[in-house]
Structures are given as C-alpha cells and as structure tokens.
C-alpha positions as CSV (number, residue, x, y, z in Angstrom):
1,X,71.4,67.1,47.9
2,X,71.5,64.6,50.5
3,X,69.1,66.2,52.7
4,X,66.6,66.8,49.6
5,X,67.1,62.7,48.8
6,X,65.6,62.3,52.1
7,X,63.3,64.7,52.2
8,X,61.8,63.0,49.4
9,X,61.7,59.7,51.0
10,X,59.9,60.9,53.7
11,X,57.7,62.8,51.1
12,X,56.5,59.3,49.6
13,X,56.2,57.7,53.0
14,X,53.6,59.9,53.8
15,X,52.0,60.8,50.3
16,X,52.1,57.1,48.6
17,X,48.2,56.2,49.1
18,X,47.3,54.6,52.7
19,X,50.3,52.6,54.8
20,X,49.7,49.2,54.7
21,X,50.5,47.1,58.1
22,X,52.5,43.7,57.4
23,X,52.7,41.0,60.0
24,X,55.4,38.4,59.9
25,X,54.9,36.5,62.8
26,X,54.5,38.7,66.2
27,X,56.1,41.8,64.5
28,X,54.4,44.0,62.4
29,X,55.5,47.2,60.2
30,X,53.8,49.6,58.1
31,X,54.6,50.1,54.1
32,X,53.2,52.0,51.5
33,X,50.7,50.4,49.7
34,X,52.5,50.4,46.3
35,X,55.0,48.6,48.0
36,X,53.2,46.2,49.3
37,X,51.5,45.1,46.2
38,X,52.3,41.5,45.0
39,X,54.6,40.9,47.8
40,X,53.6,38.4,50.2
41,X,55.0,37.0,53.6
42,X,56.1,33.8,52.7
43,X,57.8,30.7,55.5
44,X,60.6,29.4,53.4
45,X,60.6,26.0,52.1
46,X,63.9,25.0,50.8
47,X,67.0,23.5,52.7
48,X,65.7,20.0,54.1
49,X,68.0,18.8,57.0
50,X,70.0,16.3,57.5
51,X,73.4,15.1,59.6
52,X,75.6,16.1,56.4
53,X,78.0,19.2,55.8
54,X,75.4,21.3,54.9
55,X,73.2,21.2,57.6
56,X,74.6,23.9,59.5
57,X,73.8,26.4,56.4
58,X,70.3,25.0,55.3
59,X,68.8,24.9,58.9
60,X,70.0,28.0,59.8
61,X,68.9,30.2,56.8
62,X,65.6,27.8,55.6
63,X,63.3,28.9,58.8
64,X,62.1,31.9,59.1
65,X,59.0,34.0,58.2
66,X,60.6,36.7,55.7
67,X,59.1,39.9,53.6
68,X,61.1,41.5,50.8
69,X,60.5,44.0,48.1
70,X,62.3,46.7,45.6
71,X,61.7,50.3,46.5
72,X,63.9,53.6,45.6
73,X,66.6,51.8,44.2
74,X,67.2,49.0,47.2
75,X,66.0,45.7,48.1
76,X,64.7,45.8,51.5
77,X,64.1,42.7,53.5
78,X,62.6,42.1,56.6
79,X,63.2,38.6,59.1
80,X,61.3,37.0,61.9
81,X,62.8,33.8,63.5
82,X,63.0,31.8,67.0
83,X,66.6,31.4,66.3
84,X,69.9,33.0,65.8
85,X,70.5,32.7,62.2
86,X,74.4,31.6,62.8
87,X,75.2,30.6,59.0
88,X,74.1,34.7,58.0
89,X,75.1,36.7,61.0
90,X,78.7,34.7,61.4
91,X,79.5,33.3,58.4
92,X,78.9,36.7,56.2
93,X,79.2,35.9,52.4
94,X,80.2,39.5,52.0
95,X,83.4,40.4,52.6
96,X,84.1,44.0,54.6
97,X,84.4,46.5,52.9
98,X,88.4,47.6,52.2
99,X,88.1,51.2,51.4
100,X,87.7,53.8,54.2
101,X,85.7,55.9,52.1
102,X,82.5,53.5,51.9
103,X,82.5,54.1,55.8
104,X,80.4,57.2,55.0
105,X,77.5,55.2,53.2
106,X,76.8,53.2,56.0
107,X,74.6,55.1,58.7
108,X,75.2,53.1,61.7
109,X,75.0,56.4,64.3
110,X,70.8,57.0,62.8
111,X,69.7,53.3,63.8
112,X,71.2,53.6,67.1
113,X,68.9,56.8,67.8
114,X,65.6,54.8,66.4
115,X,62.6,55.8,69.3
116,X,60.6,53.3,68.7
117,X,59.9,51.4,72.1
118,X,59.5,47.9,70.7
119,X,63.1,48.1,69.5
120,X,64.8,50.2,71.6
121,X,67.3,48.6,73.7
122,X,67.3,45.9,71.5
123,X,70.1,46.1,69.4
124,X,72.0,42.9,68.5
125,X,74.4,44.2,66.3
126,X,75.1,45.9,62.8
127,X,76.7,44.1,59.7
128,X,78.0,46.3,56.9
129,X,79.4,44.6,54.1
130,X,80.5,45.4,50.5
131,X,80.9,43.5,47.3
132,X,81.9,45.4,44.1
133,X,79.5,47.8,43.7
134,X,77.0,46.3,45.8
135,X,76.3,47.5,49.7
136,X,74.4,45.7,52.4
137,X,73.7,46.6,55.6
138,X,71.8,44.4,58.3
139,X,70.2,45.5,61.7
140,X,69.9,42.6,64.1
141,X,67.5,43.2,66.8
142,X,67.7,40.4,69.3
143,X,63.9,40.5,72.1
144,X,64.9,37.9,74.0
145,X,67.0,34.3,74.0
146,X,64.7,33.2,71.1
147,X,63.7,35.6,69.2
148,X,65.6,37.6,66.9
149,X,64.2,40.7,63.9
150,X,66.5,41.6,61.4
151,X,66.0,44.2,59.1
152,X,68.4,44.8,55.8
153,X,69.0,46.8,52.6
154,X,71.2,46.0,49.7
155,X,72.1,48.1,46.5
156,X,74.3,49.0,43.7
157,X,73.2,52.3,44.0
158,X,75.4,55.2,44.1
159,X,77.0,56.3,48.0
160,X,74.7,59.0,48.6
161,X,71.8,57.2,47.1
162,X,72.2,54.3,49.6
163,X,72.3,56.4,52.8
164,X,69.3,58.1,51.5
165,X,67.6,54.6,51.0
166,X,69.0,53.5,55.3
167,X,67.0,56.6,55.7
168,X,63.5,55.2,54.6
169,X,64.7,52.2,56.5
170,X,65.1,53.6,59.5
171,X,61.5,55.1,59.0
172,X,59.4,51.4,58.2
173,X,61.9,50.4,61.4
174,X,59.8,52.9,63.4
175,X,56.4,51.4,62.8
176,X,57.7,48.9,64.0
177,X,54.4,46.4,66.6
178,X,54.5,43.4,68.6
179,X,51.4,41.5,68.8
180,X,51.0,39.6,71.5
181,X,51.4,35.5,70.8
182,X,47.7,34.2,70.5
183,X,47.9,30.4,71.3
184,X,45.9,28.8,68.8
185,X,43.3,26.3,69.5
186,X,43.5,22.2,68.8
187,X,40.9,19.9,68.0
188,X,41.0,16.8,70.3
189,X,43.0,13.7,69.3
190,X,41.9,10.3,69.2
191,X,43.7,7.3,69.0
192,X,43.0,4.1,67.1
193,X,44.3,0.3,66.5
194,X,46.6,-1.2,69.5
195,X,47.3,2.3,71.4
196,X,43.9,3.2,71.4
197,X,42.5,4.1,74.9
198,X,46.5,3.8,75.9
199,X,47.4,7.6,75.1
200,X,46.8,10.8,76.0
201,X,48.1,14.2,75.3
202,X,48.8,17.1,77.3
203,X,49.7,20.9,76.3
204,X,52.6,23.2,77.9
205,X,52.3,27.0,76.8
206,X,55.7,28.7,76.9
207,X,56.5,32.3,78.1
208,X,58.8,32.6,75.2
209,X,59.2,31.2,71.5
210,X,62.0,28.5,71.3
211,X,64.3,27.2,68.9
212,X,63.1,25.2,65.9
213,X,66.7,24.2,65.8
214,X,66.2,22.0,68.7
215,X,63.4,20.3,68.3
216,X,65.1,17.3,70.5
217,X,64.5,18.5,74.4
218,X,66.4,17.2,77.4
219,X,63.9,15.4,79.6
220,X,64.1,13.9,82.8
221,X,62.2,13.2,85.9
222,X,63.1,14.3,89.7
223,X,62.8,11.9,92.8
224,X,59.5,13.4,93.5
225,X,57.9,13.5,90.0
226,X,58.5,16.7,89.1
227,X,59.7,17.0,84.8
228,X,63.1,18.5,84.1
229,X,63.1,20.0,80.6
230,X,65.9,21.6,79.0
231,X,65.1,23.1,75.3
232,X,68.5,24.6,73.8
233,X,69.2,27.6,71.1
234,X,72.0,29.0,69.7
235,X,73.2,30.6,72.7
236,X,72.1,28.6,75.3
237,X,69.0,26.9,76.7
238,X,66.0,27.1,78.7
239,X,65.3,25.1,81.3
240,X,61.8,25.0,82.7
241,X,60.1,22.1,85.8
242,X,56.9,21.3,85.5
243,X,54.7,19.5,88.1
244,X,52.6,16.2,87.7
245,X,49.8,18.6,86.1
246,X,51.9,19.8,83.6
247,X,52.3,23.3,84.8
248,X,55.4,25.1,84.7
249,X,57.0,25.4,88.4
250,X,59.9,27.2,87.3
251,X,62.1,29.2,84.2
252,X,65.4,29.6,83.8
253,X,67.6,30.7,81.2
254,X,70.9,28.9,81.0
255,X,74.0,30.7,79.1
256,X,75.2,26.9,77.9
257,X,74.0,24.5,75.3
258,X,72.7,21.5,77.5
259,X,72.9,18.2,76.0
260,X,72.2,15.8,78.9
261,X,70.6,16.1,82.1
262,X,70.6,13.0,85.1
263,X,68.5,14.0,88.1
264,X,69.7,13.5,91.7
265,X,67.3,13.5,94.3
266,X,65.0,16.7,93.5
267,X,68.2,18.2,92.1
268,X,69.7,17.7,88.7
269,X,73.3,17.4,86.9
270,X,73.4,18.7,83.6
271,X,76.2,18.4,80.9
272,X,76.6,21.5,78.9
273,X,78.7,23.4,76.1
274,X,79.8,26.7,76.1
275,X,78.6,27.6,72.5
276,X,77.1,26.6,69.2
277,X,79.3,24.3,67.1
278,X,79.0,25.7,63.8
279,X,80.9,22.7,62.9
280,X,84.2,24.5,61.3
281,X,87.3,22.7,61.3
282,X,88.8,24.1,64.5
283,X,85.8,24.3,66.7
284,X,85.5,22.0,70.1
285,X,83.3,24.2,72.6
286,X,84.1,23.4,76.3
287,X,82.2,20.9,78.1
288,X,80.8,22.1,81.7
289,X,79.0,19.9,84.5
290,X,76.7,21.6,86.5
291,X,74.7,20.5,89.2
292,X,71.2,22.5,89.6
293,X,68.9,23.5,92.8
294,X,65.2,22.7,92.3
295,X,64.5,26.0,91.0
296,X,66.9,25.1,88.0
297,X,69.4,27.3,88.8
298,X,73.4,26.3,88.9
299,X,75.1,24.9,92.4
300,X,78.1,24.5,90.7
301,X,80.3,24.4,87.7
302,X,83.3,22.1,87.0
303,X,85.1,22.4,83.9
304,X,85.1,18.8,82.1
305,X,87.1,19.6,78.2
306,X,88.7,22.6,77.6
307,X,88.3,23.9,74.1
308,X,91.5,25.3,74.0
309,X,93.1,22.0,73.9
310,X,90.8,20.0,71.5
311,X,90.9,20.0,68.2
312,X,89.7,18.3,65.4
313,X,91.9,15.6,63.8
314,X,91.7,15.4,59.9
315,X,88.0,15.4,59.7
316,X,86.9,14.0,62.7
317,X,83.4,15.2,63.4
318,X,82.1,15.9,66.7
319,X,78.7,17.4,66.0
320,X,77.3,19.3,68.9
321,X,74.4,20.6,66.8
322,X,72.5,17.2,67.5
323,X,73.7,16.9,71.1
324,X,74.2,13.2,70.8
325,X,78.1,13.1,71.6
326,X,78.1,13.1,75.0
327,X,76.5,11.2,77.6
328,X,76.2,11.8,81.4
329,X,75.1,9.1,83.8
330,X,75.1,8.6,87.7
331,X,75.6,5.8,89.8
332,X,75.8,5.5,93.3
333,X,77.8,8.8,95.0
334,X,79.6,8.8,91.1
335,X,79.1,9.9,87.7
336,X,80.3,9.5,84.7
337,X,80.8,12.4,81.5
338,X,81.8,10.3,78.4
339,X,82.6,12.4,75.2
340,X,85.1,11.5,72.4
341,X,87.4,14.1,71.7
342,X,91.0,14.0,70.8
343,X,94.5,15.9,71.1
344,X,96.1,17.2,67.7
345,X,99.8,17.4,68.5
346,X,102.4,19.8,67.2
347,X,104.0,16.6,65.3
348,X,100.1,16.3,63.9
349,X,100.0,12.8,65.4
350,X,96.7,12.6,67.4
351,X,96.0,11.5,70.8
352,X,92.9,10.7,73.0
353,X,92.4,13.3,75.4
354,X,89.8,11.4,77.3
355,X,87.1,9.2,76.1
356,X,85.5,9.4,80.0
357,X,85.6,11.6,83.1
358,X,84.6,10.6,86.1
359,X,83.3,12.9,88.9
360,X,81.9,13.4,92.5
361,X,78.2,13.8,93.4
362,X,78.9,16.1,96.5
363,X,82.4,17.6,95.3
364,X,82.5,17.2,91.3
365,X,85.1,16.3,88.9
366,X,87.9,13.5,90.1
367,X,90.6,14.6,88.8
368,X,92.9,11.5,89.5
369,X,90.2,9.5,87.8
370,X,90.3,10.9,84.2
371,X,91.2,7.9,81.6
372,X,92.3,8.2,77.9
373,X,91.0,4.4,76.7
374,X,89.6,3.3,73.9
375,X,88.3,5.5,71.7
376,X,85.6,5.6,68.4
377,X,87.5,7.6,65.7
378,X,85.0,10.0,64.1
379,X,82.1,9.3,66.4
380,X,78.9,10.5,65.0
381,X,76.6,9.4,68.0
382,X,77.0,8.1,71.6
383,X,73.9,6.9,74.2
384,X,74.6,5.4,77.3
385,X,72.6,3.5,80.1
386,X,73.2,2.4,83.3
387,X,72.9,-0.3,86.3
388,X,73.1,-0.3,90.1
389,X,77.2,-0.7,89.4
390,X,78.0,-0.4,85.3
391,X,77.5,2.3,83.0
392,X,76.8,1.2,78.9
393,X,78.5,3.4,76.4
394,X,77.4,3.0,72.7
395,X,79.0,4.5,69.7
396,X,78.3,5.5,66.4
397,X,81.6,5.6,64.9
398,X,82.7,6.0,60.5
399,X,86.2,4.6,60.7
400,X,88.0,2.1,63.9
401,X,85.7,0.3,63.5
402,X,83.2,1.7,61.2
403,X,79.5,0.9,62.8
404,X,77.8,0.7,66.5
405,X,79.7,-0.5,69.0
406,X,79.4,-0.8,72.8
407,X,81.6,-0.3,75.8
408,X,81.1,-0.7,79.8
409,X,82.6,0.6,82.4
410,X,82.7,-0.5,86.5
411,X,81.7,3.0,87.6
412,X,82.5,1.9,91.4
413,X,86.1,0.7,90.9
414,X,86.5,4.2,89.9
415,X,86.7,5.2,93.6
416,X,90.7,3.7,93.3
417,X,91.8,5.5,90.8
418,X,94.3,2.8,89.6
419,X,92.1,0.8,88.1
420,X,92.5,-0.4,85.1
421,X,90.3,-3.2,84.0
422,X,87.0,-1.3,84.5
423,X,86.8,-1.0,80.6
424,X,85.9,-3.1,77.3
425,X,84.3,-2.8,74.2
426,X,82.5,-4.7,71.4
427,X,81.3,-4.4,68.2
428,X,77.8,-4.9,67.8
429,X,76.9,-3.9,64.3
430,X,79.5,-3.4,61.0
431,X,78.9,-0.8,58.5
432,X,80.1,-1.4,54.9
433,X,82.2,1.4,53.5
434,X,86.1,2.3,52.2
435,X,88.4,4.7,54.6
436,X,87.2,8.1,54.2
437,X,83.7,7.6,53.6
438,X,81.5,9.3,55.2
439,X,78.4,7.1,55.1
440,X,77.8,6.5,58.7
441,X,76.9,10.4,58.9
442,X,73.2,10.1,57.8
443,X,72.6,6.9,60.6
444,X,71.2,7.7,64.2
445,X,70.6,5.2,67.4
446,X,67.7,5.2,70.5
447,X,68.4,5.0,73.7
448,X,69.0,1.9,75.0
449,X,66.7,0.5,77.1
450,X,66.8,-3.0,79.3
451,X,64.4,-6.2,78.5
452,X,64.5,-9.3,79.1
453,X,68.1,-9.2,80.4
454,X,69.4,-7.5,77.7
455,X,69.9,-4.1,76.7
456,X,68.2,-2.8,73.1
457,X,68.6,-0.2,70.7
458,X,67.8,0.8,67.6
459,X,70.0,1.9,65.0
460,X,68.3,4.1,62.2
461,X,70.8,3.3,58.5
462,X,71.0,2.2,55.4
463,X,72.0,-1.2,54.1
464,X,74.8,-1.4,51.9
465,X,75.2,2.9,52.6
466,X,75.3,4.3,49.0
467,X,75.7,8.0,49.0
468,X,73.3,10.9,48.0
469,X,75.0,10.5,44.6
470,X,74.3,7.4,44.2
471,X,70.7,7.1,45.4
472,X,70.1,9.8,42.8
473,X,67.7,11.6,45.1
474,X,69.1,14.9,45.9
475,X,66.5,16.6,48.1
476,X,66.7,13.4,50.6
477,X,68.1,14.7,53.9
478,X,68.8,10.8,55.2
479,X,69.6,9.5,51.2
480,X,65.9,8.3,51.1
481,X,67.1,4.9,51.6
482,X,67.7,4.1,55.1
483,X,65.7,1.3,57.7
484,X,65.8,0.4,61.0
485,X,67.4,-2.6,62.8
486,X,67.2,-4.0,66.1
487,X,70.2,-4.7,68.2
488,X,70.2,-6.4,71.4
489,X,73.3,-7.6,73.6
490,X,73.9,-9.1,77.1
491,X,75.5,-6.9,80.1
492,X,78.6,-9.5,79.2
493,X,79.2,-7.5,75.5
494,X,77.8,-11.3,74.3
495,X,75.0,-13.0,72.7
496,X,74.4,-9.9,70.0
497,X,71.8,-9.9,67.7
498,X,70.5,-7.6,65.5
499,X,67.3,-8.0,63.2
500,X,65.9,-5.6,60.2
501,X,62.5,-4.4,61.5
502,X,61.8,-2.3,58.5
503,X,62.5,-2.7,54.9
504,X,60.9,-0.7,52.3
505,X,61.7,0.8,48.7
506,X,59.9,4.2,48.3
507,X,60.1,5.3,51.7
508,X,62.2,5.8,54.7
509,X,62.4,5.1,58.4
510,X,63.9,7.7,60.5
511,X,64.3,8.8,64.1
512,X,63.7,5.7,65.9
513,X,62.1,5.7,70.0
514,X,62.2,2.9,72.2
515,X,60.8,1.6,75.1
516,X,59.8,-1.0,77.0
517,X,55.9,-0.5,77.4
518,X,53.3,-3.3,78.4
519,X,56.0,-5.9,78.7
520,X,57.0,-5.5,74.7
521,X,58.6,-3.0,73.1
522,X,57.3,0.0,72.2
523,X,59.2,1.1,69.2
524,X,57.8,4.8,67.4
525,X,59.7,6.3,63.8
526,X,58.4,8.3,61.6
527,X,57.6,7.2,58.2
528,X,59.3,9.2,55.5
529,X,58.7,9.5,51.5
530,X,60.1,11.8,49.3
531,X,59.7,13.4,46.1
532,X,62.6,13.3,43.6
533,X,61.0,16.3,41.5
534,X,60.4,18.8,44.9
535,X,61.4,19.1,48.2
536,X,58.1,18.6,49.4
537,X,58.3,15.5,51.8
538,X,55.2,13.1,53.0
539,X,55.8,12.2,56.8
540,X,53.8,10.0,59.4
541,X,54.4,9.1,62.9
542,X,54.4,5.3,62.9
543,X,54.2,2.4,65.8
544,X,55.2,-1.1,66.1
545,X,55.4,-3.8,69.4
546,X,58.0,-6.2,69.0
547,X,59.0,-8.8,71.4
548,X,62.4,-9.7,72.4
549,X,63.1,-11.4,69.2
550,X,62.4,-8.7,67.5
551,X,59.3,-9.9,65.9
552,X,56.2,-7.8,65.6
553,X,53.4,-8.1,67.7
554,X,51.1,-5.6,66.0
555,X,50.9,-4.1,62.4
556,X,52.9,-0.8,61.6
557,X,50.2,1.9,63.0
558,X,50.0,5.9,63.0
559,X,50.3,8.0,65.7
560,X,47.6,10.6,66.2
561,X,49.1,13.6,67.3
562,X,48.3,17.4,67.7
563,X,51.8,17.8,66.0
564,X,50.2,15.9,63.2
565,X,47.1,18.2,63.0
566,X,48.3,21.6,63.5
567,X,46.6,24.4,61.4
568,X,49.5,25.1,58.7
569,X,49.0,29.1,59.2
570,X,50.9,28.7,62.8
571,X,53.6,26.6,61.7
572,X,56.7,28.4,62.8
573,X,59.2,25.5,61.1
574,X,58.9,23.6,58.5
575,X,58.0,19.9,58.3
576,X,61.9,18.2,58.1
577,X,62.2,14.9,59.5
578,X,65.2,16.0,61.6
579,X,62.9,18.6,63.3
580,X,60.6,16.0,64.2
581,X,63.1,14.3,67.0
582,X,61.5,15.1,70.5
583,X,63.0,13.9,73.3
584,X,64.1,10.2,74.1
585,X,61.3,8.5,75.6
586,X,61.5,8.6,79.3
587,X,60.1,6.2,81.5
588,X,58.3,7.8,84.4
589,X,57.2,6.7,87.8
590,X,54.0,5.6,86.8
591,X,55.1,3.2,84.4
592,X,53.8,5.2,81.8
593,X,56.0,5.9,78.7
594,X,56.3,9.7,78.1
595,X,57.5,12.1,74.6
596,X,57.9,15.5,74.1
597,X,57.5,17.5,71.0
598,X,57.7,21.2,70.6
599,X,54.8,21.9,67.9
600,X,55.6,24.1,65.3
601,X,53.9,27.4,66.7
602,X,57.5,27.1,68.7
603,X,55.4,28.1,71.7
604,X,53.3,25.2,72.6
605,X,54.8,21.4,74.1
606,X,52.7,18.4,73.4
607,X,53.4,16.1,75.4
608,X,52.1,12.5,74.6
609,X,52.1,9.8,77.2
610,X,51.9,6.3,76.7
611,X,49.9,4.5,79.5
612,X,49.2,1.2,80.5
C-alpha cells in the first residue's frame, strides 16, 4: 500500500498540468501548477524589533522569504533566509516525539540519499517532532555561513500517509536551482540643505549574503588606511579589509561573534564570543581576545570570561545580541577588555567576577592585573573611549544606579598590578523607575566622542519611561515615546550636563550617531513614527549640527541615502528601526566622517562618508 501511496505521488508530479518554477530569493523549485495557484512568495512583515524579551523570537522568525501551500493531505513550506533561524531550529515548539513507533513515519535515511547537486553535501540537520496527532519534520540545509534553506511538512494525517507525503517532498527538494545573485542597480543620490556637496556614497559587493540580524558592523581603520570590517551571524562573523578604493583586500570567516575590534599598527585586536546569546536564563558565552594578521586571520587567542563560571544573577541581562556589552580599547603597549558579568554563588549571593581585564599587546592577557571593582547591576549598554593614558567606560545600567553613568580607569598604572586607585565612577544621567523595572531596556547610547575638552554622548530614552502598557501602542519596538539627550562631562567625571535635543509627540528618535565633523557636532538618528492600527512603521534618516552647548546650528534635515531608495523587490529585511543601526561613526584619517550600512539586498555595503 505504501509503495502504491507513492507511486501515486509521483503519478501527479508528473501528470498535474505543466511544473511551475518558484523562486524565493536565490533558490528556486518546481511545483505543479495546481499547487501553485493562489499561493504567493511573500517577505514576512510582522515581529518589529526591539531590546525587549521578545526580540530574540520576533527577529529570528519575522525575516525570511517563505512559500507554503496544502497538497495530499500536508502543509508543505519552503524558507530562504541570510540567517540561522535560532528561535525555530533551537527552541522547537514541538516536543519529540515519546513513542518509538512514530520513528517509522519519519523518513530521515531518503533525504540523506537526495542527488540533487545544489543540496547535496549540504545538510544542516533534521528536526522531527510530534504533537498529538500532528507530525512535522524539517530539513535544514545550511550553503554557507549565511545562508540557510529549509524545507518542512506538517500533518495529522495517518503514519503511512505522512511518509508517503516526505516522499513528494523529497521529489520538489530535487528540483531544487540556485540562481546566481544579480546585484541590482541604484540611481545616484544627491544631497541637499547643509550636507549638500559634503557627502558621498560608495558601494561594496559581497561574496556572500550576510546577516540581517546584524545590521550594526564592526568598523575600524588600520595605521595605513586600510577598513577593518567585521559583520557577525549566528555562528560567527565575517571579517573582510578593504583598501582606500573600497575594494575588498581580503575574506575571512571567523567561528566567533565579534563585538569590538581596536587596530594595532596594520594589525587588529578583536573581542569575540563563542556563540549566539539566545538570551535564556543560564546563558553567558565566553569572551575571547584575538589579535589578527593583516590578512584577518587569528595570531592568537587568549581566553578573557569563561562561560562556565558566569551566570546570570536573578534577571540580570547581558545581551550579546546587540554587541554593546563589551568594550575593547588600547593604549600604549596595554589594553583593556571591560564587560560586566557576575558570579552566582552556591549560597545564591552574587559576586563580580570582573568588571575589567587588562592585557598585553605583545603577550596578551595579565593575569595579575584582573580587578573585580565597581560594577553596573543589569547593564544594558557599555561604550568606551580613550586618551594617550585613560580609558572612559560608560554604562547603561536598570538598577545601582538606574541610568548612564561613567567610569575611568589609569590604563598605565596597570603595569603594577597593585594598584588600586586607577578607578572611579559617576553618574551622569538618572533614570526614573521602581526596583525591578525594566524601563532602561528600550534606551541606547553613541559612542562618545571628544570636543571642546569634553567627552559627548548621546543617550537615546524616554522621559518619565512608561512601559509598552502604558503608552498603549503595542506594535512600538522602542514604546514610540522615546528622545534623544545630550550629555557631556569633563575627563575629571565633573562639569556634567545633559540637554534634550529632540522632543516630539507622534514620533520617535532612535539610534543616535555622533561625531565631531566641521568643528560642530555631527549628530544623525533616524526619525521614527508609528501606526497604532498596523505594524507598518514610517522611518527617515535625520541630521542636526549642534555646538558644544548643545544648541542647533542647522534645522533637523534628511539624509539621502541608497538605503533610503532601494527598489522594495530586493529587500531581503524588513524596514525595523533596530535593523537600521550601521556601524558607529568612525573618524578616518582624512578627517572625513565615515558610516556603514548593509542595504537590505544583504549583499551590497553603502558606505556614506561625511567630508569636509
């Protein structure tokens, strides 16, 4: 009977009118027509981002390109993304199946014989999974660091019914095409109001499709001009150099999650996880500093935090999905790896097990010179800058004390390791809210930059931090309500102020930039409004000079971009503020001010420089 189920299967694969070809993004399969009427290949819309709990699952199951119908009995579903999916493939919400006689439904030994060249060799993995009555089975076909093709089929059908159905399976699997990644063209951008004449934009293409996860690259610049750019993904990151012309010198894939990078000479130090923070109670990945040849490739390794011994504390967040809690800097022959992380004891008490490391630029980490000082308690953010002889450490913290605050440490009295008075802190900027409130969790800082001997940031909140409830806006990722303030202090921790630059009631500013750029700063956000009825949201790129009061010098103005004008057919991601972050702005050589955005074909850079 079975082989007369399958027989027929292949029977209306063949005999069902004409195949029809269906092309996600790169990959393409052939279905019988009837099938593929009144279906449509459709980039998913839902699940708008944000730093809250649910980020993890909406960013990870919102972006893909996906195709789905009902044929013999099964729902069949097919998945394109630059991404791992981590929320689906780790987090199953089907429990495995208890009974050893389902075993014989699922037909694990036929996918692993599939001849088709585009997927052979490419197998990921195989989920099986019941519920009730209901069987699911998911093929996860992995082409390179980026890209991953899933293919599954779910039914209440009856045993022999479903293996019959992983049979037709198995058959669209083997038309299975990759077209070759056309890069689409752009029209020319032009620039008006203060900027205009003042920037110009540059393209990278990319030999593979990266992460729309990370839209936030790593960027920094080598002693001889060369552009270090690390873009991360689920399971690690790639790492390219390009020249002064904007070509790509060299490629390597990284098996770690950089979050920093400091370059040393025509070399480079990176700061790295081991894995993905899924952000699960439980979960502190490893820290690793590696130093890098100019080809990108690793020196060295030195162990910084060892998972093993971190944990999280109550509900202490340390969230490694938006690489902001760790810093790495360089000073001299020194550096300096700075990450909050504590100790959970037997006894439950918790402990500091180092706020800052410091380490060697010939021999790596000093082990005499680790120090367990002051700490922010559920640290949200942390950016850090540095002088000839002191390295800046700011904090985004939700509870002692709740709000930004900044510390400094004498990098060079590190070389005696009994020092002890290298360290202080102060609190630049209080945030309202009762223990336990989680309000800080939606607020974001810049870098810091130095001006006018002081040191500048921008901290992205809301005033008087009501939460998602209470805003009564459900699909804002940020609460729809917050603004952006500036705060500047002296390299003494004194003379802080701290000014509201923006202040408006049906939109929102988010993802602050700054810079110091024509002798004023240079500060870009992007301009958010949402609707309370969809989650459709209405974004621009915005600009603003300000001096070192903080008072503008020029009117709010919008950033022409190609990001901006990309044909919506190529768009790989969807338009979510958090996806919008390029890098920090990086000051080059030239004086020129420089920022990276992947565009949403997730295989093109822009990269926009600010001139003089």
């Amino acid at each position: 009977m079975k082989k007369l189920v399958f027989l027929f299967s292949i029977f209306l694969l063949c005999t069902t009118s004409h195949a029809h070809r269906i092309k996600l993004s790169t990959i393409s399969l052939d279905f019988p027509t009837e099938v593929t009427k009144g279906n449509k290949v459709n980039v998913s819309q839902g699940g708008l981002s944000s730093y809250a709990w649910n980020r993890l699952r909406n960013d990870s199951s919102a972006y893909y390109y996906t195709y789905s119908f009902r044929y013999t009995n099964g729902l069949f579903e097919f998945r394109e993304t630059t991404k791992e999916d981590i929320y689906e493939w780790h987090e199953s919400t089907y429990p495995r199946f208890k009974k050893a006689k389902e075993k014989g439904y699922y037909n694990e030994k036929a996918f692993l014989k599939i001849e088709n060249p585009v997927l052979k060799g490419k197998l990921f993995g195989i989920t099986n999974e019941t519920k009730g009555k209901v069987r699911k089975i998911t093929v996860i076909y992995k082409f390179n660091k980026t890209t991953q093709f899933t293919a599954s089929l779910k039914s209440a059908y009856n045993g022999p019914g479903f293996v019959a159905m992983q049979d037709s399976l198995i058959n669209f699997l083997e038309t299975v095409e990759i077209d070759p990644f056309v890069i689409p063209e752009h029209d020319a951008v032009s620039q008006t109001g203060d900027l205009k004449d003042k920037v110009s934009h540059h393209l990278v293409n990319l030999p593979v499709g990266l992460s729309n996860d990370f839209n936030n690259p790593v960027v920094a610049q080598c002693e001889n001009g060369d552009l270090i750019v690390a873009f991360a993904h689920s399971t690690g990151s790639e790492i390219f150099r390009l020249n002064s012309k904007w070509e790509i010198l060299h490629h390597y894939s990284f098996d770690k999650v950089v979050h920093d990078i400091v370059p040393y000479g025509d070399q480079f130090f990176s700061l790295a996880s081991t894995e993905y923070n899924k952000l699960t109670y439980g979960i502190y990945p490893s820290l690793f500093l590696s130093k890098h040849d100019p080809n990108c490739e690793v020196l060295y390794f030195n162990r910084v935090f060892n998972k093993f011994k971190l944990r999280f504390p109550g509900n202490q967040v340390f969230d490694f999905y938006s690489r902001d809690n760790v810093c790495l800097e360089v000073v001299d022959s020194l550096g300096l790896v700075y990450a909050n992380s504590e100790r959970k004891f037997s006894d439950m008490k918790v402990g500091q097990a180092g706020a800052y490391k410091t380490f060697s630029t010939v021999s790596g980490m000093k082990k005499k010179a680790d120090k367990d000082l002051w700490h922010v308690s559920h640290c949200f953010a942390q950016k850090s800058i540095a002088d000839d002889e002191h390295v800046y450490l700011f904090s985004l913290g939700d509870n002692f004390p709740r709000g930004l605050s900044m510390s400094k440490i004498n990098i060079l009295l590190e070389k005696d390791s009994t020092d002890t008075v290298s360290f202080y802190h102060e609190e630049l900027y209080k945030l309202k809210g009762n223990g336990g409130d989680n309000y800080i969790m939606d607020s974001h800082i810049s870098e810091p930059v130095f001006f006018k001997d002081k040191i500048y940031l921008v901290l992205e909140t809301e005033s008087g931090a009501k939460t998602d409830y209470d805003s009564g806006n459900g699909y804002s990722s940020n609460r729809g309500k917050n603004d952006l303030f500036l705060i500047s202090v002296n390299k003494y921790g004194e003379a802080i102020e701290s000014k509201q630059i923006t202040k408006t009631k049906h939109f929102e500013e988010v993802n602050p930039k700054l810079a110091v750029h024509n002798d004023m700063l240079l500060l870009v956000y992007t301009e958010v409004k949402y609707s309370k009825a969809t989650s459709k949201v209405e974004m621009s790129d915005k600009y603003i000079y300000l001096d070192e009061k903080g008072r503008r010098k020029t009117k709010g103005e919008t950033i022409q971009s190609i990001y901006e004008n990309e044909d919506p057919k190529d768009w790989k991601m969807p338009d979510s503020p958090i996806n919008r972050d390029g890098n920090e702005f990086l000051h080059l050589q030239d004086g020129s001010v420089l920022w990276m955005r992947l565009l949403k074909n997730t295989r093109q850079l822009e990269i926009i420089q600010f001139g003089s």
